[in-house]
C-alpha positions in Angstrom: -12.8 -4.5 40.1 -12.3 -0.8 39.0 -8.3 -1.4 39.9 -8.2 -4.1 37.2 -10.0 -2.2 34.8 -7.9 0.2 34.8 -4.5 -1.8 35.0 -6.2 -3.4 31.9 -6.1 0.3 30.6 -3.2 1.2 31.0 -1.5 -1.8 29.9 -3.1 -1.4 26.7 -1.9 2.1 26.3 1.4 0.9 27.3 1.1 -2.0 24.7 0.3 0.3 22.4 3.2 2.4 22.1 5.2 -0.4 22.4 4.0 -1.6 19.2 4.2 2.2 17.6 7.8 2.7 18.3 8.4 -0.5 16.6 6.7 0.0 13.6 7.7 3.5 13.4 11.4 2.2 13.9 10.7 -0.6 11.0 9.5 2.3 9.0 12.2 4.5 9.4 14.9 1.4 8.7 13.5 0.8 5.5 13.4 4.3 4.8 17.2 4.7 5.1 18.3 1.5 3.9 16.3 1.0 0.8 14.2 4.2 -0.2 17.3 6.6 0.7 20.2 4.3 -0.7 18.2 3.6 -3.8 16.7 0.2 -3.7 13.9 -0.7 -5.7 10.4 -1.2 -3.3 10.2 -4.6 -5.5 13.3 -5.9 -3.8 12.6 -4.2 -0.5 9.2 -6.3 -0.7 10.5 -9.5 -1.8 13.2 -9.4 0.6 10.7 -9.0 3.5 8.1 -11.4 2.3 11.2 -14.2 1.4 13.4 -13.7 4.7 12.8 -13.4 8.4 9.3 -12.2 8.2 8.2 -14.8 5.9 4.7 -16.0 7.0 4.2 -13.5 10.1 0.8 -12.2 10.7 1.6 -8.5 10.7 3.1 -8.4 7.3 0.4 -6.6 5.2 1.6 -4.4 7.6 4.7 -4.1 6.9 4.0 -4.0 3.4 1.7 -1.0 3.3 4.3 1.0 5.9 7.1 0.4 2.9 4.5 1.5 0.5 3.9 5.2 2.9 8.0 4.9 2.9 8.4 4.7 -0.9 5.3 7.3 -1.3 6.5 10.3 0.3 10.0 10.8 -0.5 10.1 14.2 0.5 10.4 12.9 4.4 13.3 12.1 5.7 13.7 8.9 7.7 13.0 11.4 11.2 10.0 12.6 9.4 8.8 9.1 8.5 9.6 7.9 12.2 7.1 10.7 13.2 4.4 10.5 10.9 4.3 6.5 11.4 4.2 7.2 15.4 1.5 9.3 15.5 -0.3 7.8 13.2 -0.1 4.8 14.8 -0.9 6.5 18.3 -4.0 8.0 17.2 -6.1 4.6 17.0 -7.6 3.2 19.5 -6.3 -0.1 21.5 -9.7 -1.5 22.9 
């Protein structure tokens, strides 16, 4: 019993930053080709919420991560990538 538990654990942790390299990655992405290149958040929105992501459960998400990107334009896309990370990383899985 105690060797699932902690299998269970340690999936989770793995499954968690899994999921925070990916969103940190999305964030960065959107940093460097839309906040960096110039395009306006509207656009990056619409074009998230009309095309491939359309209907997926994660994108208020995705949404409030363009918002961070668009907020702080004094990071670069590295700095965003960071910030997002450990962000992410710091809340709990279970």
């Amino acid at each position: 019993m105690k060797l699932l538990l902690l299998f269970f654990i340690l999936f989770s942790v793995s499954a968690n930053a899994v999921e925070c390299d990916e969103w940190a990655n999305f964030t960065k992405i959107i940093t460097y080709r839309g906040r960096d290149k110039g395009v306006d958040i509207q656009v990056v929105k619409r074009n998230l919420e009309e095309g491939e992501m359309k209907g997926n459960p994660d994108m208020s998400t995705a949404l409030n991560l363009v918002d961070y990107s668009y907020a702080h334009p004094e990071l670069d896309s590295v700095q965003i990538w960071n910030a997002v990370y450990s962000n992410c990383k710091s809340k709990p899985t279970l």
